[in-house]
C-alpha positions in Angstrom: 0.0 0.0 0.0 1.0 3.5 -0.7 -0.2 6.1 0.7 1.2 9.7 -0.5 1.2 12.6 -2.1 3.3 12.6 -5.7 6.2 15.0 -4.2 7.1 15.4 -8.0 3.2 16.9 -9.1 1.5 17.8 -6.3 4.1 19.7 -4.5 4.4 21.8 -7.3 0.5 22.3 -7.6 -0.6 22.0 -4.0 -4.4 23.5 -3.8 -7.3 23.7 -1.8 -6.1 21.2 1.1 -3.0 22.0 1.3 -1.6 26.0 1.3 1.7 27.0 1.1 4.3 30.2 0.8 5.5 32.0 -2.2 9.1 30.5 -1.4 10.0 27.5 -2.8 12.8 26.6 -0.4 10.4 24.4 1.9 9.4 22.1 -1.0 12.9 21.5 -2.2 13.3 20.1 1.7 9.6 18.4 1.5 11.2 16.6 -1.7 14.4 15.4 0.1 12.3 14.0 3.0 10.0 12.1 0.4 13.6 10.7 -1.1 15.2 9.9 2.3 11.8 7.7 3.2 11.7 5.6 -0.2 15.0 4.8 0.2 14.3 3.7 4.1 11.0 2.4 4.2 9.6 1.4 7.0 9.9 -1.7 8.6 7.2 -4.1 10.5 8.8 -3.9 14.0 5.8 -4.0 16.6 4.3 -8.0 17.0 0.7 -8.5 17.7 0.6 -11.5 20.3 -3.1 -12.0 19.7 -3.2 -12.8 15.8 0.6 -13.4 15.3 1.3 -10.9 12.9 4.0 -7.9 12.3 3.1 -4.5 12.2 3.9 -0.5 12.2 3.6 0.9 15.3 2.7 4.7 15.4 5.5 5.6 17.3 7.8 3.9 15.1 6.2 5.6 12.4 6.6 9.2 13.7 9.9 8.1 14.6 11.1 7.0 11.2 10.3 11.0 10.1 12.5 12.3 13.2 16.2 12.0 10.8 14.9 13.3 7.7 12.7 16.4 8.7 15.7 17.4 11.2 18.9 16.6 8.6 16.7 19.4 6.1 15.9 21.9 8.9 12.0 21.5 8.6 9.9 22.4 12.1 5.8 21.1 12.0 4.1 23.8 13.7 0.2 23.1 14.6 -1.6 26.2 14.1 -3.8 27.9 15.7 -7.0 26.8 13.9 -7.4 23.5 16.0 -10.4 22.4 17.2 -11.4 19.5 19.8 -14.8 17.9 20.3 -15.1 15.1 22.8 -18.2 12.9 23.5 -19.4 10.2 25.1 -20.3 6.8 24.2 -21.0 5.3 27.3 -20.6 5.5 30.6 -17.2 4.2 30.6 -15.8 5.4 26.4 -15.2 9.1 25.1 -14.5 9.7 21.5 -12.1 12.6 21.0 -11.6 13.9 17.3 -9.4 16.6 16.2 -9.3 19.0 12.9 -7.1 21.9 12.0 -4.1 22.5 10.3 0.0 21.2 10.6 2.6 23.6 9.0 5.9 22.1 7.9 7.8 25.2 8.4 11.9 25.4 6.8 14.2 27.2 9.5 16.1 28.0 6.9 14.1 31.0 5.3 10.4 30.5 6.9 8.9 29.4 3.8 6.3 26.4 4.8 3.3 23.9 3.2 0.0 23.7 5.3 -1.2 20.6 5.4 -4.7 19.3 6.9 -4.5 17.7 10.7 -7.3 15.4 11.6 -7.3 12.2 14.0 -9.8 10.8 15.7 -9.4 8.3 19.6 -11.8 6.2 21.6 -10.5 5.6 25.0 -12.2 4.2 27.9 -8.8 5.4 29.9 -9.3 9.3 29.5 -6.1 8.9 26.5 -8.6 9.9 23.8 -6.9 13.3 23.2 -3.8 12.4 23.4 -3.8 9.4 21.2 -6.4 11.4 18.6 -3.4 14.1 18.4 -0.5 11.4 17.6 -2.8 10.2 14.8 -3.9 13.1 13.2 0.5 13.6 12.7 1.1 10.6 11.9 -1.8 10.7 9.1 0.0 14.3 7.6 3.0 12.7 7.4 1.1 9.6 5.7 -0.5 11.9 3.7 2.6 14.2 2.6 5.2 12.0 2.0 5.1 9.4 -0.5 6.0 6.0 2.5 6.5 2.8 0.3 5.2 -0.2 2.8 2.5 -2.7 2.7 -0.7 -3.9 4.5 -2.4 -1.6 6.6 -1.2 0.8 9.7 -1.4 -0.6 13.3 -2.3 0.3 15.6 -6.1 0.8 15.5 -7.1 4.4 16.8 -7.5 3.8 20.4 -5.8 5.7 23.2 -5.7 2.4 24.9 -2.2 1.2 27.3 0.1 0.3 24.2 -1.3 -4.0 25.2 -4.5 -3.0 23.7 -3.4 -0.5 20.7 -2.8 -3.7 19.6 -6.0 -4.8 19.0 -8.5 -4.1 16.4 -12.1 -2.7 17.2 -13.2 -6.3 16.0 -10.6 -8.3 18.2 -11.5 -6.0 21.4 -15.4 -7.0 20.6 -14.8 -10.5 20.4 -12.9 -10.4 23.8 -15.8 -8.9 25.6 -18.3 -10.8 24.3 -16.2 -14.4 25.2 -16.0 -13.0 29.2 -20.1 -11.6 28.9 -22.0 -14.0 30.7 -25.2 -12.5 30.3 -27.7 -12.0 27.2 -28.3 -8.3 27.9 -24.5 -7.9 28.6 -23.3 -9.2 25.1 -25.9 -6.6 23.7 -24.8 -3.6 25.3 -21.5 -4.5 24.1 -22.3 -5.2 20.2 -24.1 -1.8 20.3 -21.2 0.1 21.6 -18.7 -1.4 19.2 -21.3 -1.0 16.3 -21.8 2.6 17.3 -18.2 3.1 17.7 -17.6 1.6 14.2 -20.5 3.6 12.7 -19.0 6.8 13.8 -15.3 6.1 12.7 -17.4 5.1 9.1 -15.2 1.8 9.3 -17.6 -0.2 7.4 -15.4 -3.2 7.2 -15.3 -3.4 11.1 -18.6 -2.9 11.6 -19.9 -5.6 8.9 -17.4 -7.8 11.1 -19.2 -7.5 14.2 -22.5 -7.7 12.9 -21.5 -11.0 11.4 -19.4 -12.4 14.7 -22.5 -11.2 16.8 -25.3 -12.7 15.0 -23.6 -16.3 14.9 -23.1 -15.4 18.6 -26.4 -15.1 19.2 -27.6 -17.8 16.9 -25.3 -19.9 18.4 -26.7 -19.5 22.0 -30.6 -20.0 20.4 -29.6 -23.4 18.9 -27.3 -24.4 22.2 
């Protein structure tokens, strides 16, 4: 999977989304970065225990920008233009999601490139916010930067101790439905997690639950 933005066209043509300077001196850097990241592309370093499989951490990802962005003397700047709603989903989950804009600012003349900064978090530890924030960077830098690797970026977006950033939305479900041990209990849970999934417009996850909850409950009417 690739996920970028051609440094070659669309730096030189940047519109509505993204807004930049009249000096080119920041793309020239925003074009060595893009070089410096398809010849190091990042790696599958994090293990998930649950499914045994390799994956990207976000840390790692954000990490892997750290050498390039410093070695060409570019700053990212959030502006000012952020905004933050929080909400509830039950008595025990909050879903935080952030817009506004990150500016990749060169030190060397103050030329930059706006780009959009959006991330989204449920938590049921009060880590929403932060965890929204860290994805909403790592998606510009996703999003700027042409990163050669494939498969898809883990962890989900959870603001979760780094044991359940792990775990997908449809692994976490199937957890809590194995320890429910009442009827009512299982229900509550499917409706969070297919609310959850609803709002995040991950229609993959949510078809997933829907599927693993109905054989659930057919299960228990045939048992």
């Amino acid at each position: 999977m690739l996920i970028c933005l051609q440094m070659s066209t669309n730096i030189q043509s940047i519109n509505k989304e993204v807004s930049m300077s009249n000096s080119q001196a920041i793309l020239s850097a925003l074009a060595n970065v893009q070089s410096y990241m398809m010849e190091h592309p990042i790696a599958k370093e994090g293990v998930n225990n649950f499914q045994k499989y390799k994956y990207r951490g976000i840390d790692q990802i954000i990490q892997s920008f750290s050498k390039p962005l410093h070695d060409n003397n570019i700053l990212t700047v959030v502006q000012p233009d952020l905004q933050v709603r929080t909400k509830f989903l039950d008595s025990k989950s909050t879903l935080t999601r952030i817009s506004g804009t990150i500016r990749f600012l060169s030190t060397v003349d103050g030329s930059f490139v706006d780009r959009s900064y959006l991330g989204h978090s449920k938590s049921q530890q009060g880590k929403d916010l932060e965890a929204a924030r860290s994805f909403a960077y790592r998606n510009a830098l996703l999003e700027t930067f042409c990163v050669p690797f494939e498969g898809v970026v883990e962890p989900e977006e959870t603001g979760e101790d780094e044991s359940e950033e792990e775990l997908t939305i449809v692994d976490r479900f199937k957890q809590e439905i194995a320890v429910a041990k009442t009827k009512a209990s299982k229900q509550k849970i499917f409706e969070n997690h297919d609310k959850f999934a609803e709002m995040s417009g991950d229609k993959e996850s949510r078809e997933a639950i829907n599927l693993y909850y109905t054989k659930v409950i057919q299960g228990e009417a045939n048992g």
